[in-house]
N, C-alpha and C positions, 0 to 999 in steps of 0.2 A: 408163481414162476417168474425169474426175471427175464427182463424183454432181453431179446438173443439181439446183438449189434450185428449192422448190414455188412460191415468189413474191420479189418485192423486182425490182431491174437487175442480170441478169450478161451474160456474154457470152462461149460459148464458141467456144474460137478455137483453129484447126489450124494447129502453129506452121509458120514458113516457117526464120526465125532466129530466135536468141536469145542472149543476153551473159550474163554473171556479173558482178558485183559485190562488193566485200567481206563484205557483208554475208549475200550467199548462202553462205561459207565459213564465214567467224567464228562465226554462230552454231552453227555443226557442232562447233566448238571450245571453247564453254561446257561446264561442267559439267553431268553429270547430275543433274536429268531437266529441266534447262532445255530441251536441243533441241526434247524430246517434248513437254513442253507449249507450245513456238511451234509448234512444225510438224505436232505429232502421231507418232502409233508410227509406226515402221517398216513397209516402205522408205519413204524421203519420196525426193521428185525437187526438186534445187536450181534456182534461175534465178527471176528476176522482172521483166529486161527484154525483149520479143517484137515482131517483127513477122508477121504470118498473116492467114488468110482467116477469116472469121466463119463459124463454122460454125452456129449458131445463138443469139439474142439477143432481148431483153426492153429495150433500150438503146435511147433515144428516138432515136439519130441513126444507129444502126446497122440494116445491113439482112442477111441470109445471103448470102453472097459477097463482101461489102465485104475491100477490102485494109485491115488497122490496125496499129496500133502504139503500145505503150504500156508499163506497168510493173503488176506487181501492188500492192496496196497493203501485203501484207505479206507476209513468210514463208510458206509455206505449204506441206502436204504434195505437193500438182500442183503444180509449178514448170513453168517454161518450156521447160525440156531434156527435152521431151518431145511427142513425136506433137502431144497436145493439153494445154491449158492453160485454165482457170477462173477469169475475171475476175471482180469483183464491185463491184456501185457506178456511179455513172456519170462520176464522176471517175478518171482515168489512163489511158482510154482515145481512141484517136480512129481516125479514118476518114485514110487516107493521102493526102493532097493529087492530085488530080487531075492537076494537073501536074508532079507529083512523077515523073523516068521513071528506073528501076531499072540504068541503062544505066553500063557502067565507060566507055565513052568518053568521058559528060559529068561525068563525076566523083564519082554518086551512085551507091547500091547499099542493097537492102536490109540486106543485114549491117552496113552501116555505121547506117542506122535504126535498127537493132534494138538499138543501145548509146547511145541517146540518152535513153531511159527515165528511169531513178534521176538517172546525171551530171548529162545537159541541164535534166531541173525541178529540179533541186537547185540547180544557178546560177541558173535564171534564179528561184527564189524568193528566195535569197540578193542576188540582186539590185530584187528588185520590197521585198524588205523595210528594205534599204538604204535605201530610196526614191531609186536612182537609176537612171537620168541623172533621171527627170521630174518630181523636187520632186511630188509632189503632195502632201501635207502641207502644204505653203504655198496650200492653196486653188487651184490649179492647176495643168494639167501643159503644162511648158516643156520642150521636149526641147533637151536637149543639156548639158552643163555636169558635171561634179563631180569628184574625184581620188579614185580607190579603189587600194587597195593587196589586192592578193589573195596570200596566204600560200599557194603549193602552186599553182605557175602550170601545171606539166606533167602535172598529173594529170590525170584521168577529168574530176572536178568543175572544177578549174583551166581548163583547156584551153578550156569551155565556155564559164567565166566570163569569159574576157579577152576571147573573140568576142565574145560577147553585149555586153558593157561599150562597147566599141570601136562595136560596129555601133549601137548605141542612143543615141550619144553622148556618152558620158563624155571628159570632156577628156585625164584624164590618168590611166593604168594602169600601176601599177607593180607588179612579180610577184618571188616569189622562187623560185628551181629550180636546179637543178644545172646546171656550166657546161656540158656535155654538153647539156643541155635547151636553153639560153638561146634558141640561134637557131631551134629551133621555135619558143617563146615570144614572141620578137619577131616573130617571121613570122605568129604568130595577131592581132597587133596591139599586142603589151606594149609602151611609150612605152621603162623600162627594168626590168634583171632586174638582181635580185641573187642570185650566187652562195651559197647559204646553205653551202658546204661551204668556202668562200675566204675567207667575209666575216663577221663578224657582224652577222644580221638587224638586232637594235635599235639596233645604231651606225648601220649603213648607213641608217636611216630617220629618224633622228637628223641626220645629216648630209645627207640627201636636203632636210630642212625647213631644214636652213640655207643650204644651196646655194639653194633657191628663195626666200630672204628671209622665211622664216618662217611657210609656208605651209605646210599639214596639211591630211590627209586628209578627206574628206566621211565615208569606210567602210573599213572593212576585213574581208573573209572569210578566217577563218582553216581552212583548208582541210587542217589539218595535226595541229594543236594537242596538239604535243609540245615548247612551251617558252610554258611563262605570261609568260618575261619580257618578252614583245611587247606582251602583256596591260598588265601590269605599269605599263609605261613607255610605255602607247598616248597620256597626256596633253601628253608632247612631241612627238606628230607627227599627232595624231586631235583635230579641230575636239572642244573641250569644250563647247559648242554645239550640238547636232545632230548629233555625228559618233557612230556607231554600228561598234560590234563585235560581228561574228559569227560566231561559233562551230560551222562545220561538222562538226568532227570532233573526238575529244577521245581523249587518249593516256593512261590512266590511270597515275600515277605519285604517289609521295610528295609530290613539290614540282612539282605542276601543280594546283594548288587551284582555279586560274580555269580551267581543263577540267572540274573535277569540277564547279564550280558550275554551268558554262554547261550541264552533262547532265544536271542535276536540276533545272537549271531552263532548258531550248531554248528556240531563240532570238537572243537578245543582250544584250551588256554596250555600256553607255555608262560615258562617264568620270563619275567621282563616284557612280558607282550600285554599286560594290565591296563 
């Protein structure tokens, strides 16, 4: 059981499900004594996305018995794959929609909640910092309108981003993923997919802005970021105006220097800000 704190918002919760993430691994895979000083000594329990019952709470919108679902905010030694879990804060948590019904005939389920955590707020901040569909930047929010290119369309974060994109408005969604992936990709809403194992990304995006008369992206999420040269060459297909690159994930390597940047400094790259 995790130790209960004397004051501050937590919320403990008796798990029902819960997911993993990369980052519940990787950092297992750091070198010593990084783990221990994220997680603390040993044993630590992995997970930080949960859906469960409150079992008790300090939480201005939570009550004891509430259904939630949410993510931890960090590593921690109570993870998720466990009995019980220790939230803290009053951000990343919530109360599970009323008419939210756990039922597999209508298509929903909590185990499939319980993997929305880290992925789903991760696109949709990736998305809200993009500032699309709703311009608000421009003094107002217009829904509907902009071209984003999402790098990593079949993954966890991927997957989320092209619903979200699609359901919020965005005109035009182009993703890239294995041809194996595509026709999920297009079935989440992808306009179109590029094969990144068939094709190369920066041609094909290159060619995508000439096939549409020279038209560039509003954004792009790079959901992958194990080839800068997208980065690189984002000025021939990514509005030099406005248009914004974001860097979800970063592949450490010699010649990925716009990953190392974008990790020392999260975030995003715009063009001319190199």
């Amino acid at each position: 059981m995790p130790p209960i704190p004397k004051s501050g918002i937590y919320t403990l919760v008796r798990v029902i499900s819960s997911a993993l993430n990369p980052a519940d691994y990787k950092v297992m895979d750091y070198p010593r004594p990084i783990p221990r000083i994220v997680m603390g000594p040993s044993p630590v329990t992995p997970g930080a996305d949960f859906v469960g019952r409150v079992w008790q709470t300090t939480h201005p919108d939570l009550k004891a018995g509430d259904l939630c679902w949410g993510k931890l905010l960090t590593p921690t030694k109570y993870g998720t794959c466990a009995e019980f879990t220790l939230h803290t804060g009053e951000h990343g948590i919530a109360k599970v929609p009323d008419g939210y019904l756990p039922l597999t005939s209508q298509g929903r389920s909590l185990d499939e909640l319980a993997g929305v955590g880290i992925a789903g707020l991760t696109a949709l901040h990736a998305l809200k910092r993009a500032d699309l569909p709703y311009n608000r930047s421009k003094g107002k929010e217009t829904r509907g309108g902009g071209k984003l290119f999402i790098n990593g369309g079949s993954g966890g974060t991927g997957t989320f981003a092209v619903q979200m994109a699609k359901a919020m408005g965005c005109d035009t969604v182009v993703a890239s993923c294995s041809a194996a992936n595509s026709e999920l990709v297009k079935s989440l809403g992808a306009d179109e997919v590029i094969d990144y194992r068939s094709q190369d990304v920066v041609d094909s995006l290159k060619q995508w802005s000439k096939r549409n008369g020279g038209q560039q992206f509003d954004a792009i999420i790079d959901n992958v970021g194990n080839n800068a040269d997208i980065y690189w060459n984002c000025h021939e297909y990514l509005k030099s105006s406005g248009g914004i690159y974001i860097g979800v994930a970063v592949e450490f390597s010699s010649d990925t220097d716009c990953a190392l940047n974008t990790f020392l400094a999260p975030g995003d790259c715009q063009p001319g800000l190199r």
